[in-house]
N, CA, C and O of each residue as an XYZ file, in Angstrom:
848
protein
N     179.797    123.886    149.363
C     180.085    125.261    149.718
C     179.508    125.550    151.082
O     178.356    125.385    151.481
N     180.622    126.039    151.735
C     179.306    126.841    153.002
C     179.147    127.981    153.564
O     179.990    128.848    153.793
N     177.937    127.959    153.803
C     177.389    129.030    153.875
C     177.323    129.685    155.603
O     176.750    129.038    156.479
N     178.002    131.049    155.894
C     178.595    130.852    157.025
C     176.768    131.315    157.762
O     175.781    131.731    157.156
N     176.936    131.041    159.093
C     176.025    130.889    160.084
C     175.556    132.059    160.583
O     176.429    132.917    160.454
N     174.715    132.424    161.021
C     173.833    133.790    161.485
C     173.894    134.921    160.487
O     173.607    136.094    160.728
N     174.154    134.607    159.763
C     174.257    135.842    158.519
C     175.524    136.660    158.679
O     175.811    137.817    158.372
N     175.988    135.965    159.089
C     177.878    136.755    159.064
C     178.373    136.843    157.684
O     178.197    135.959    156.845
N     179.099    138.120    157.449
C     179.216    138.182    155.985
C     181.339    138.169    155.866
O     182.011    138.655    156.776
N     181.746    137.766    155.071
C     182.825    138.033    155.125
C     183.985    139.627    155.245
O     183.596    140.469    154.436
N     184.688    139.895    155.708
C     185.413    140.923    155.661
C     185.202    141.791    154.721
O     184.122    141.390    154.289
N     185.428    142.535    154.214
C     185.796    143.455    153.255
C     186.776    143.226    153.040
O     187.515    142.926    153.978
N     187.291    143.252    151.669
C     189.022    143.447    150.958
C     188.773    144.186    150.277
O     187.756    144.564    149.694
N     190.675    144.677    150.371
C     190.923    145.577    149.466
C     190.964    145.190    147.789
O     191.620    144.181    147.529
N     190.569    145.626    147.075
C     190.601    145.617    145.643
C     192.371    144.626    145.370
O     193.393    144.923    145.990
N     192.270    143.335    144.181
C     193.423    143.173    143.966
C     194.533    143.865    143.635
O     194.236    145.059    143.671
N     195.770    143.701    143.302
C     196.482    144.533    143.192
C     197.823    143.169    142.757
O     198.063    142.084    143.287
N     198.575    144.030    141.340
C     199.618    143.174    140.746
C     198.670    142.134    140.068
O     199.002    140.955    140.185
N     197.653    142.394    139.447
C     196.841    141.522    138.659
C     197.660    141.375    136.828
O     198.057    142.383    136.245
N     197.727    140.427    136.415
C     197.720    140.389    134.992
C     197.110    140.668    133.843
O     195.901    140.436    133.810
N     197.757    141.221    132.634
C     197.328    142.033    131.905
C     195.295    142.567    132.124
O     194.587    143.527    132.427
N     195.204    140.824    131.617
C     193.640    141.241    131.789
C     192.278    142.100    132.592
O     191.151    142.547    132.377
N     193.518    141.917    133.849
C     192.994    142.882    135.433
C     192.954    144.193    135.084
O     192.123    144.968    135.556
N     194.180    144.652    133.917
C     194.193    146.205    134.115
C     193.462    146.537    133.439
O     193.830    147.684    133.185
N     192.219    146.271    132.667
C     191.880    147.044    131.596
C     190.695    147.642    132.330
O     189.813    146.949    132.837
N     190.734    149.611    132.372
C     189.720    149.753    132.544
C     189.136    150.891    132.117
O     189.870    151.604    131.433
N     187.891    151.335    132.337
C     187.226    152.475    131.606
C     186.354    152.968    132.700
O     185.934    152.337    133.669
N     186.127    154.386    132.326
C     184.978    155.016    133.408
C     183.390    154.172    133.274
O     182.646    153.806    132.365
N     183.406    154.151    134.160
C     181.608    153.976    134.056
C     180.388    154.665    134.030
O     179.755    154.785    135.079
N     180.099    154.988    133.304
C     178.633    155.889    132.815
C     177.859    155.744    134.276
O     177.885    154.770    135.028
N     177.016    157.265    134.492
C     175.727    157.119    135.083
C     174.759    156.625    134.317
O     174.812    156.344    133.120
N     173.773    156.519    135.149
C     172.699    156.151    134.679
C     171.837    156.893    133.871
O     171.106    156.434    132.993
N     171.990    158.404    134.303
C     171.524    159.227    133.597
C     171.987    159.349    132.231
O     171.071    159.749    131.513
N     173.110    159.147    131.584
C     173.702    159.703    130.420
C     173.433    158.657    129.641
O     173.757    158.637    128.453
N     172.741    157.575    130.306
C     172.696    156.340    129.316
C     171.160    156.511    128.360
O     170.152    156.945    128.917
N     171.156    156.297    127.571
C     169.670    156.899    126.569
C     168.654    155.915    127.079
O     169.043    154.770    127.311
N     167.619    156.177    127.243
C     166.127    155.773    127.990
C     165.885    154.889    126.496
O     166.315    155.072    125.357
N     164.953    153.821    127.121
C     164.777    153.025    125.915
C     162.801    152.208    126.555
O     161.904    151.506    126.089
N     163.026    152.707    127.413
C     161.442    152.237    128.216
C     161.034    151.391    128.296
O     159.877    150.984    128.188
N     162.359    150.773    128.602
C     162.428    149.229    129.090
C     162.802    149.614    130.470
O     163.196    150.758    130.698
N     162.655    148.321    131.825
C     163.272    148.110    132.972
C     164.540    147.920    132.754
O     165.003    147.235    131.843
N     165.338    148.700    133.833
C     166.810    148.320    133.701
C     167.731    147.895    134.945
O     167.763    148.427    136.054
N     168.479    146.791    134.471
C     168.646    146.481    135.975
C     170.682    146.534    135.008
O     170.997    147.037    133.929
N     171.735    145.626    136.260
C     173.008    145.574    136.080
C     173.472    144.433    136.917
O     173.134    144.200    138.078
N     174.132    143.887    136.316
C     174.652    142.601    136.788
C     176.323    142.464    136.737
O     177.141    142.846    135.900
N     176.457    141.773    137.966
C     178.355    141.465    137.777
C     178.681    140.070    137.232
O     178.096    139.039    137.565
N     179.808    140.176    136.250
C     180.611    139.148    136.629
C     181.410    138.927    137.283
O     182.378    139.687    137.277
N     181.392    137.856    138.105
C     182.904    137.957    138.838
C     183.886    137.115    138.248
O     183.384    136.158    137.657
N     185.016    137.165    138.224
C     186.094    136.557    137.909
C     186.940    136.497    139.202
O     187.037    137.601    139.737
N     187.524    135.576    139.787
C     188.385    135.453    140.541
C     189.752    134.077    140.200
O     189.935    133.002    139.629
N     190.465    135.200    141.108
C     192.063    134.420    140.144
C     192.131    133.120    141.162
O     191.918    133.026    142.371
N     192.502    132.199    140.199
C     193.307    130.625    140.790
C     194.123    129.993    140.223
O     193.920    129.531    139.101
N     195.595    129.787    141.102
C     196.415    129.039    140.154
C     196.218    129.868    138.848
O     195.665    129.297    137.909
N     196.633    131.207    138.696
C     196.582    131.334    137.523
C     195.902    131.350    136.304
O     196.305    131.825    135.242
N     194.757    130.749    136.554
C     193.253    130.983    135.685
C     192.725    131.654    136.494
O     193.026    131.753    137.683
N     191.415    132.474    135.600
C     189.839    133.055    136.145
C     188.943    131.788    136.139
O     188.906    130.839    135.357
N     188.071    132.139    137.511
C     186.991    131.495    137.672
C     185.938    132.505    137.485
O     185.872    133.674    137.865
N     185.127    131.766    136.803
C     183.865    132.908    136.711
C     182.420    132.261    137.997
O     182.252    131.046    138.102
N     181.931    132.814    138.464
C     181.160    132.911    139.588
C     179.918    132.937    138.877
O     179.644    133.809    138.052
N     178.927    131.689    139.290
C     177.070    131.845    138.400
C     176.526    131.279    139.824
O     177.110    130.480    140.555
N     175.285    131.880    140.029
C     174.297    131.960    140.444
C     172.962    130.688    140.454
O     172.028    131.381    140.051
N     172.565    129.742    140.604
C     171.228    129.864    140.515
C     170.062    129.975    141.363
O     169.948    129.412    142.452
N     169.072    130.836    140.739
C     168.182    131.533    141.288
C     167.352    129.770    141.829
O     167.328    128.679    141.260
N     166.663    130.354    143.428
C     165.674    130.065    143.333
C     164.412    129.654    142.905
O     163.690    130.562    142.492
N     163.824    128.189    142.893
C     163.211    127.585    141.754
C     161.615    128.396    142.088
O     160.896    128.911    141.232
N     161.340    128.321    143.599
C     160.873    129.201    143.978
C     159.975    130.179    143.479
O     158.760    129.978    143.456
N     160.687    131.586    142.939
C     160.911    132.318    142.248
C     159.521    132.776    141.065
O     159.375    132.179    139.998
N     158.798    133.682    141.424
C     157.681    133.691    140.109
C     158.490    134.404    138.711
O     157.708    134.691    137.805
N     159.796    134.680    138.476
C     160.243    134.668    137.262
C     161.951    134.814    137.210
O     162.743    135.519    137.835
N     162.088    133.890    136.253
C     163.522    133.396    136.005
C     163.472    132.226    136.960
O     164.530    132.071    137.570
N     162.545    131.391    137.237
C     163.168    130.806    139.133
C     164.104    129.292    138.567
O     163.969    129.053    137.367
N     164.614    128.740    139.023
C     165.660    127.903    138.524
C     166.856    128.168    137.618
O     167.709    127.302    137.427
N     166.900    129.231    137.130
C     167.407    129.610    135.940
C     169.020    129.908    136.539
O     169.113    130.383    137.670
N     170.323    129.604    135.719
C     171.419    129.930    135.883
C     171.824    131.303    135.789
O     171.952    131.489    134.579
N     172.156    132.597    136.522
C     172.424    133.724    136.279
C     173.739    134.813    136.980
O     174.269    134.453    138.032
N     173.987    135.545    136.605
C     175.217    136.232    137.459
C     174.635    137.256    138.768
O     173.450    137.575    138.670
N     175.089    137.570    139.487
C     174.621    138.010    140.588
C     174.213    139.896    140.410
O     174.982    140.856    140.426
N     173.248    139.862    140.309
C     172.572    141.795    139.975
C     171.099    141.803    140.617
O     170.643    141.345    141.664
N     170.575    142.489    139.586
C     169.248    142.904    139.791
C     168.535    144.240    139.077
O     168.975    144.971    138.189
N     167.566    144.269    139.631
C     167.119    145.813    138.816
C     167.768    147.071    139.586
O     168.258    147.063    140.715
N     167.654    148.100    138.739
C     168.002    149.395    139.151
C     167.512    149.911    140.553
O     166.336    149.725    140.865
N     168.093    150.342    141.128
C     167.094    151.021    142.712
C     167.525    152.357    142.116
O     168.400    152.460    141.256
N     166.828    153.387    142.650
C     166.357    155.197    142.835
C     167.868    155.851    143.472
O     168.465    156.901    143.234
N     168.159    154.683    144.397
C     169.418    155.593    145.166
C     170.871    155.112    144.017
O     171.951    155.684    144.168
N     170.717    154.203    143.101
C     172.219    153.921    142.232
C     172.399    154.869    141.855
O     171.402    155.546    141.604
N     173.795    155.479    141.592
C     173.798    156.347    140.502
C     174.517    155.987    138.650
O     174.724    156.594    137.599
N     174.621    154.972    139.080
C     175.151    154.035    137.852
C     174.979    152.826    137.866
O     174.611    152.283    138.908
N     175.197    152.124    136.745
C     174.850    150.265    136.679
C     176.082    149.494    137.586
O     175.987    148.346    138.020
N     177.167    150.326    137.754
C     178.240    149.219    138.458
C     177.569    149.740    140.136
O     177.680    148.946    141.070
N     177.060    150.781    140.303
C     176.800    150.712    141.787
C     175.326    149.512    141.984
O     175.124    148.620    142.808
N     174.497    150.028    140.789
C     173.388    148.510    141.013
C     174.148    147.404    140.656
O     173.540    146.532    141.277
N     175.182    146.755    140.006
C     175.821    145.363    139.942
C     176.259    145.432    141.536
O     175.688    144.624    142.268
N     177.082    146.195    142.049
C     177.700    145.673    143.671
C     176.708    146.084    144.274
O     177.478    146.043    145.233
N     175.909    146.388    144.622
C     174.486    146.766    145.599
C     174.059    145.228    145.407
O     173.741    144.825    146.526
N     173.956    144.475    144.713
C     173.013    143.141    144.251
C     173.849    142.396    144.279
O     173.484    141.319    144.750
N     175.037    142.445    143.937
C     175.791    141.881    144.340
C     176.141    140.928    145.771
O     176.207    139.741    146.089
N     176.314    142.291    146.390
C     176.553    142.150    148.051
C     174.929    141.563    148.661
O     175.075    140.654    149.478
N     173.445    141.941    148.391
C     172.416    141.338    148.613
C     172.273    139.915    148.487
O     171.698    139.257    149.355
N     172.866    139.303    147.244
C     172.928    137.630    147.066
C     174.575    137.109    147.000
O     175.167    136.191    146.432
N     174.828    137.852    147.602
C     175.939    137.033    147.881
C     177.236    137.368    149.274
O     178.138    136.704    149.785
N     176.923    138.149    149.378
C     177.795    138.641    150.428
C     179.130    139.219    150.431
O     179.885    139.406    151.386
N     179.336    139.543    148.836
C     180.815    139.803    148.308
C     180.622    141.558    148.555
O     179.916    142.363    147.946
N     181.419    141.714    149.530
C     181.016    143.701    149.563
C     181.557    144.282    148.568
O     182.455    143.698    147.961
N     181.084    145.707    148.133
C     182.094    146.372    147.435
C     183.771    146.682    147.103
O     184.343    146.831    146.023
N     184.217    146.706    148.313
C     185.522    146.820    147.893
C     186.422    145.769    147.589
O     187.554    145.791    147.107
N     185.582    144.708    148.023
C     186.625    142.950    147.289
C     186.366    143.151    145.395
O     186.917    142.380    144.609
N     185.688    144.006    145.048
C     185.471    143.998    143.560
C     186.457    144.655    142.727
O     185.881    145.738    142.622
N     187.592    144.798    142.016
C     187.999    145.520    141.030
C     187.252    145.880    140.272
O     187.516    144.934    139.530
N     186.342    146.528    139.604
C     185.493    146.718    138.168
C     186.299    147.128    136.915
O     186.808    148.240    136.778
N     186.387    145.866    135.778
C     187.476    146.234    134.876
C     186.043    147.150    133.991
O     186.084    148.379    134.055
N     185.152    146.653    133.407
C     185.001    147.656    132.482
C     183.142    147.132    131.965
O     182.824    145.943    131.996
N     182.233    148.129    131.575
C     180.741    147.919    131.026
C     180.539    147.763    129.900
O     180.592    148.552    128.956
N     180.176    146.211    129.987
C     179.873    145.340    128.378
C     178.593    145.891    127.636
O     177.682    146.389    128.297
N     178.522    145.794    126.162
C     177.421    146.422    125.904
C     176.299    145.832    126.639
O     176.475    144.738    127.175
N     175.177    146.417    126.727
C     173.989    145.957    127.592
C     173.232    144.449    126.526
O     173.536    144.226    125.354
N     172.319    143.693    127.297
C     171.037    143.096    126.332
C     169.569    143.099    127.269
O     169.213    143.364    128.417
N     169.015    142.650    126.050
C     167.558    142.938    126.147
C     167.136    141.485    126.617
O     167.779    140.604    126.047
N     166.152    141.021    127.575
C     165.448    140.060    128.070
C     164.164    140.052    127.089
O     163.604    141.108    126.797
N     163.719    138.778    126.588
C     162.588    138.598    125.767
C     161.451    138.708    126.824
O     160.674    139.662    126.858
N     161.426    137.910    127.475
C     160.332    137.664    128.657
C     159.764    138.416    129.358
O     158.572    138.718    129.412
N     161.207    138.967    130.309
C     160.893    140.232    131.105
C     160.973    141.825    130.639
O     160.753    142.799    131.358
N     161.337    141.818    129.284
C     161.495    142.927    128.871
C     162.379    144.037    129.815
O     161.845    144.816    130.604
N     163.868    143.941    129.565
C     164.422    144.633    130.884
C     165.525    144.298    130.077
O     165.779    143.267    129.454
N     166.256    145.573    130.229
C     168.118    145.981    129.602
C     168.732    145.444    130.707
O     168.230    145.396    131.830
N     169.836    145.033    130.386
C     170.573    144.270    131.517
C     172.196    145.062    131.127
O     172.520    145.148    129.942
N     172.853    145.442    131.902
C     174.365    145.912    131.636
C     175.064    145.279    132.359
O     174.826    145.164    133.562
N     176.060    144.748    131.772
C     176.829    143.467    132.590
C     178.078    144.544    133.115
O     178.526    145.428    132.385
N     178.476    144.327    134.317
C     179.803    144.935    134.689
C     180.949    143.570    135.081
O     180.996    142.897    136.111
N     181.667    143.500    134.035
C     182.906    143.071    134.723
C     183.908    142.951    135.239
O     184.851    143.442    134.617
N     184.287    142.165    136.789
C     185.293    142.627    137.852
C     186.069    141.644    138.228
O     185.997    140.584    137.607
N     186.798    141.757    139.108
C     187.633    140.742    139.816
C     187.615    140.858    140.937
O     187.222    141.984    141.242
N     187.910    140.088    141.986
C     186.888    139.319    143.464
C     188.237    138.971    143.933
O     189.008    138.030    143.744
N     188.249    140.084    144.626
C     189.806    139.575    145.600
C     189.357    139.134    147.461
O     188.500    139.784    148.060
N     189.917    138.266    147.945
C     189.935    138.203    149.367
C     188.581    137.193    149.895
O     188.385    136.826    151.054
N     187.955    136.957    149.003
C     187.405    135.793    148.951
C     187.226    134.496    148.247
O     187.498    134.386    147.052
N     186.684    133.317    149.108
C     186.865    132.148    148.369
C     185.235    131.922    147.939
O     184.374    131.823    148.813
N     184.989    131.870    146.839
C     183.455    131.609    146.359
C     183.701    129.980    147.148
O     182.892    130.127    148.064
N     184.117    128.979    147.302
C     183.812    128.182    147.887
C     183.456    127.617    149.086
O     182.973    126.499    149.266
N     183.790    128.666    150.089
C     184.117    128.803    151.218
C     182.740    130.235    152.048
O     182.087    129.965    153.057
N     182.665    131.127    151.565
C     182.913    132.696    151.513
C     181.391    133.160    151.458
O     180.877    133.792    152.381
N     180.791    132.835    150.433
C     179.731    133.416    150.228
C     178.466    133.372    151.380
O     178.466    132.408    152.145
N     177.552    134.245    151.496
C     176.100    134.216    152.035
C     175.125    134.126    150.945
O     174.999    135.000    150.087
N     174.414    133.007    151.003
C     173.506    133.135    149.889
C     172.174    133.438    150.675
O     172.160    132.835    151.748
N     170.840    134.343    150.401
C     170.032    133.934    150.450
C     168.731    133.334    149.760
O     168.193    133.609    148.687
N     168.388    132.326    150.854
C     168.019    131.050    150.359
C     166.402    131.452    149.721
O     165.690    130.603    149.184
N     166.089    132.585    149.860
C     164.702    133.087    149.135
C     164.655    133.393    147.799
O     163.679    133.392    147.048
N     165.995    133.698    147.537
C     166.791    134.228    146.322
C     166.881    132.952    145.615
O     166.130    132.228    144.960
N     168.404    132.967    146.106
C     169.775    132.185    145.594
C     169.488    130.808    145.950
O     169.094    130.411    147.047
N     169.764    130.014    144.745
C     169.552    128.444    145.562
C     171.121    127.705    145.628
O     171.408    126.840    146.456
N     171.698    128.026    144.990
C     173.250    127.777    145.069
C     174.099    128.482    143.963
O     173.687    129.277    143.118
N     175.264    128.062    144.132
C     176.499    128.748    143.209
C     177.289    128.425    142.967
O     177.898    128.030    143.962
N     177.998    128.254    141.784
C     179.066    127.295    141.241
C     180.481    128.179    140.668
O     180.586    129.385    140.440
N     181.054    127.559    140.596
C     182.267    128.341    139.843
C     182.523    127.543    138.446
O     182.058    126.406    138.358
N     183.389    128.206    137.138
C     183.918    127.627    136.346
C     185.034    128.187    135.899
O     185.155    129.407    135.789
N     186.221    127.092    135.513
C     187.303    127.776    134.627
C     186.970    129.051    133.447
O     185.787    128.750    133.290
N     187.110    129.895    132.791
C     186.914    130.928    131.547
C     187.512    130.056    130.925
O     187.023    129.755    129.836
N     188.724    129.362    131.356
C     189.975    128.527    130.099
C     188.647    127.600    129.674
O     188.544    127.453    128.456
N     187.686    126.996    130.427
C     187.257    125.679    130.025
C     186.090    125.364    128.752
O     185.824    124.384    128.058
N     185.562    126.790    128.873
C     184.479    126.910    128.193
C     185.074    126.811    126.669
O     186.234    127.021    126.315
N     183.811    126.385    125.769
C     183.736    126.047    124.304
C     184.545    127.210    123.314
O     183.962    128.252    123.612
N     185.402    127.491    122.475
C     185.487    128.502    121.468
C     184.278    128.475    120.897
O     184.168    129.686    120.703
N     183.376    128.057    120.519
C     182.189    128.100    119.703
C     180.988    127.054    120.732
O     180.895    125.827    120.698
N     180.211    127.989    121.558
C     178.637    127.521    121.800
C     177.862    126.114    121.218
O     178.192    125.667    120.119
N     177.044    125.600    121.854
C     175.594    125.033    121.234
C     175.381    126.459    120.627
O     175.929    127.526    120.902
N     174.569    126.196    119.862
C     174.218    127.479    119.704
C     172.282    126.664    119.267
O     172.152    125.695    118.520
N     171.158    127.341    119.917
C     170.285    127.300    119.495
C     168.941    128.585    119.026
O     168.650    129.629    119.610
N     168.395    128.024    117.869
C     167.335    129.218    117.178
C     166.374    129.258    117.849
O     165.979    128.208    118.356
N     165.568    130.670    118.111
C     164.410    130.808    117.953
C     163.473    131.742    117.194
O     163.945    132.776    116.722
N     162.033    131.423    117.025
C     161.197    132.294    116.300
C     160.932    133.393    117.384
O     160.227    133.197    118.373
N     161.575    134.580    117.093
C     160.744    135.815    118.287
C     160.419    137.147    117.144
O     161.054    137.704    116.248
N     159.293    137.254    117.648
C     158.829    138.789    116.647
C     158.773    138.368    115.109
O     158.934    139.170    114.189
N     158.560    137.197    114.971
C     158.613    136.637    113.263
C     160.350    136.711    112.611
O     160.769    136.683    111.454
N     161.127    136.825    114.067
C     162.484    136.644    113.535
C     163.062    135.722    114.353
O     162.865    135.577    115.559
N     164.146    134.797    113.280
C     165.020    133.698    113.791
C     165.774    134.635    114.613
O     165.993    135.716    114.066
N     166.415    134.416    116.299
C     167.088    134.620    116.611
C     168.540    132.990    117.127
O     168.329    131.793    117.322
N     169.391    133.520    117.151
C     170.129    132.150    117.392
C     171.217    132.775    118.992
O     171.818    133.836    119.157
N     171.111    131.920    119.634
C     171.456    131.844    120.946
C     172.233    131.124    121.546
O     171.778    129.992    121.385
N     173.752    131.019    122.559
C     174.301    130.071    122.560
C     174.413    129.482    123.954
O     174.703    130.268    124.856
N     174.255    128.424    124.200
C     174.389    127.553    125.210
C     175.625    127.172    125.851
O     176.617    127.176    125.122
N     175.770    126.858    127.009
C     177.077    126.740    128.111
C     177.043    125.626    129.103
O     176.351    125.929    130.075
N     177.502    124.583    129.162
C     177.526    123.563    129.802
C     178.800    124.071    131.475
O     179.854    124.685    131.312
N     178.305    123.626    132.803
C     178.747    124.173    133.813
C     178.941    122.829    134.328
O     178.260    121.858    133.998
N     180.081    122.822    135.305
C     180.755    121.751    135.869
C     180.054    121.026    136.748
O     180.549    119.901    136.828
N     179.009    121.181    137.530
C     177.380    120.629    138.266
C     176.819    120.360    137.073
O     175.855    119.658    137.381
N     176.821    120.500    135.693
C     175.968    119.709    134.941
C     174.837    121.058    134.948
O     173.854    120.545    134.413
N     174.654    121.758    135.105
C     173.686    122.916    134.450
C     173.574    124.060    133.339
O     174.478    124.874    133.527
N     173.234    124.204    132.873
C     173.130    124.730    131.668
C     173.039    126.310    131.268
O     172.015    126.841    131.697
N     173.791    127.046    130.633
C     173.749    128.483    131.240
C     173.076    128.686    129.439
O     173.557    128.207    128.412
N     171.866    129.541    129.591
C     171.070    129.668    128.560
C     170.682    131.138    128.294
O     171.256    131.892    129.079
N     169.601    131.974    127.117
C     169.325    133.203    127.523
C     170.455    134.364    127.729
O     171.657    134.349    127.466
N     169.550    135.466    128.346
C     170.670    136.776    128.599
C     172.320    136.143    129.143
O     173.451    136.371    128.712
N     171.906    135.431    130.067
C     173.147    135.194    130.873
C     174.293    134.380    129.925
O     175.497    134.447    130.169
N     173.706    133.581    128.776
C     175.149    132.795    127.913
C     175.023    133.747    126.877
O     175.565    133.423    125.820
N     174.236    135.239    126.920
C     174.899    135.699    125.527
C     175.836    136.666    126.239
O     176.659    137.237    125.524
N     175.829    136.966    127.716
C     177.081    137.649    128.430
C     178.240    136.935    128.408
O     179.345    137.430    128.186
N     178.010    135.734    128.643
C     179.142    135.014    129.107
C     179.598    135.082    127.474
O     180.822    134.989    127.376
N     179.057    135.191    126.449
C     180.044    134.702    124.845
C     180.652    135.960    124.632
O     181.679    136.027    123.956
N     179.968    137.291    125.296
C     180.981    138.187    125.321
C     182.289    138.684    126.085
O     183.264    139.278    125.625
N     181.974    138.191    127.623
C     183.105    137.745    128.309
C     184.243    137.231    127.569
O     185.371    137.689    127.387
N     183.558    135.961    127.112
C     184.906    134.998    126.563
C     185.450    135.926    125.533
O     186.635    136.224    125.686
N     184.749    136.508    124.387
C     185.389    136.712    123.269
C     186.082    138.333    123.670
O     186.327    139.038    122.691
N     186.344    138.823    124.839
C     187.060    139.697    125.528
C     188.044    139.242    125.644
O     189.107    139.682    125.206
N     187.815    137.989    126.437
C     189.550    137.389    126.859
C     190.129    137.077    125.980
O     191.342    137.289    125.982
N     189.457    136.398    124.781
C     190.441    135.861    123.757
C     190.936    136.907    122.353
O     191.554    136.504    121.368
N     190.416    138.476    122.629
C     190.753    139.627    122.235
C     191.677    139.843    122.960
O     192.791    139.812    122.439
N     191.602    140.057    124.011
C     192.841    140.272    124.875
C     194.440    139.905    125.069
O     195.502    140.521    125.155
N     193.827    138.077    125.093
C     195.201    137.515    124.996
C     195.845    137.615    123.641
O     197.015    137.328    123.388
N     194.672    138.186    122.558
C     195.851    137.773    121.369
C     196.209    139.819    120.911
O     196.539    140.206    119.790
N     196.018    140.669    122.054
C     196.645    141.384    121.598
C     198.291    141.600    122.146
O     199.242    142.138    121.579
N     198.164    140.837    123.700
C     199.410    140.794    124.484
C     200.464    139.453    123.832
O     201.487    139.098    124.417
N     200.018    138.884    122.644
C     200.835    138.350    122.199
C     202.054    138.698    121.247
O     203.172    138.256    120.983
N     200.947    140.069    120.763
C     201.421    141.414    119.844
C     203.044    141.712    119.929
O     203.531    142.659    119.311
């Protein structure tokens, strides 16, 4: 992938347009305010999806090994809440555009997955998912390298109908968790593969209602 030179960021695009079924689905997005306080940290994260040949690619992250928490770890491109958001999809493209260079208006935002909870860091996470027009994640992106240590793409078609799925003991309760194998051979684990099992099981709601 490369990463263009002096910190040049790519163009702005306009939002796709003539997308398939899956593109159109969308819903308002809540402020931040109306969302119920839970006194946890809250941050918002994107997925991106971008179209090829007719499949979605989904767009992952990994952080900086660096990093005094999460550092190596496979993740989608967000962060925590800032004072000036006024909602989780403006903190997903604010963090967005910070690690990666994808501006706001290349994003469609189809719609806000239920949120999850981080064991570790204790922090609500609300996934927003979009579609990424006018750039090539292969080509396109700015990563920074304090952050971001690289970024991969994967088919949505490619991934498992059914996870690894592995247990753990937390709070004196089994929780079970599912695992994601990525085309570099890395492993998408934690908050980020229990987004991605809801991603998937979106699309495959989806396609089998347009079969209807």
């Amino acid at each position: 992938m490369r990463i263009p030179e002096n910190g040049e960021r790519p163009a702005a695009a306009s939002p796709a347009e003539n997308l398939p079924a899956f593109g159109e689905r969308r819903v308002t997005f809540p402020s931040w305010s109306s969302l119920p306080e839970n006194g946890m940290g809250r941050s918002a994260v994107l997925v991106p999806l971008f179209r090829s040949e007719g499949a979605f690619l989904i767009l992952f992250l990994r952080r900086s090994p660096h990093l005094t928490r999460h550092g190596g770890e496979i993740c989608f491109p967000g962060g925590m809440r800032d004072d000036s958001d006024e909602s989780p999809l403006m903190t997903a493209l604010r963090e967005t555009e910070e690690e990666t260079g994808i501006p706001p208006a290349a994003v469609k935002p189809l719609l806000l997955l239920p949120s999850e909870l981080t064991v570790v860091s204790s922090v609500e996470v609300f996934p927003v998912l979009g579609i990424v027009s006018g750039i090539d994640p292969e080509k396109d992106l700015v990563l920074p390298p304090s952050e971001i240590a690289a970024a991969c793409t994967a088919d949505m078609a490619a991934f498992p109908e059914r996870p690894r799925r592995k247990e753990f003991l937390i709070d004196g309760h089994v929780r079970s968790y599912p695992e994601y194998d990525l085309p570099d051979g890395s492993v998408v684990w934690g908050v980020t593969a229990r987004i991605l099992e809801k991603v998937l099981a979106f699309r495959k709601k989806g396609e089998e209602e347009w079969r209807k």
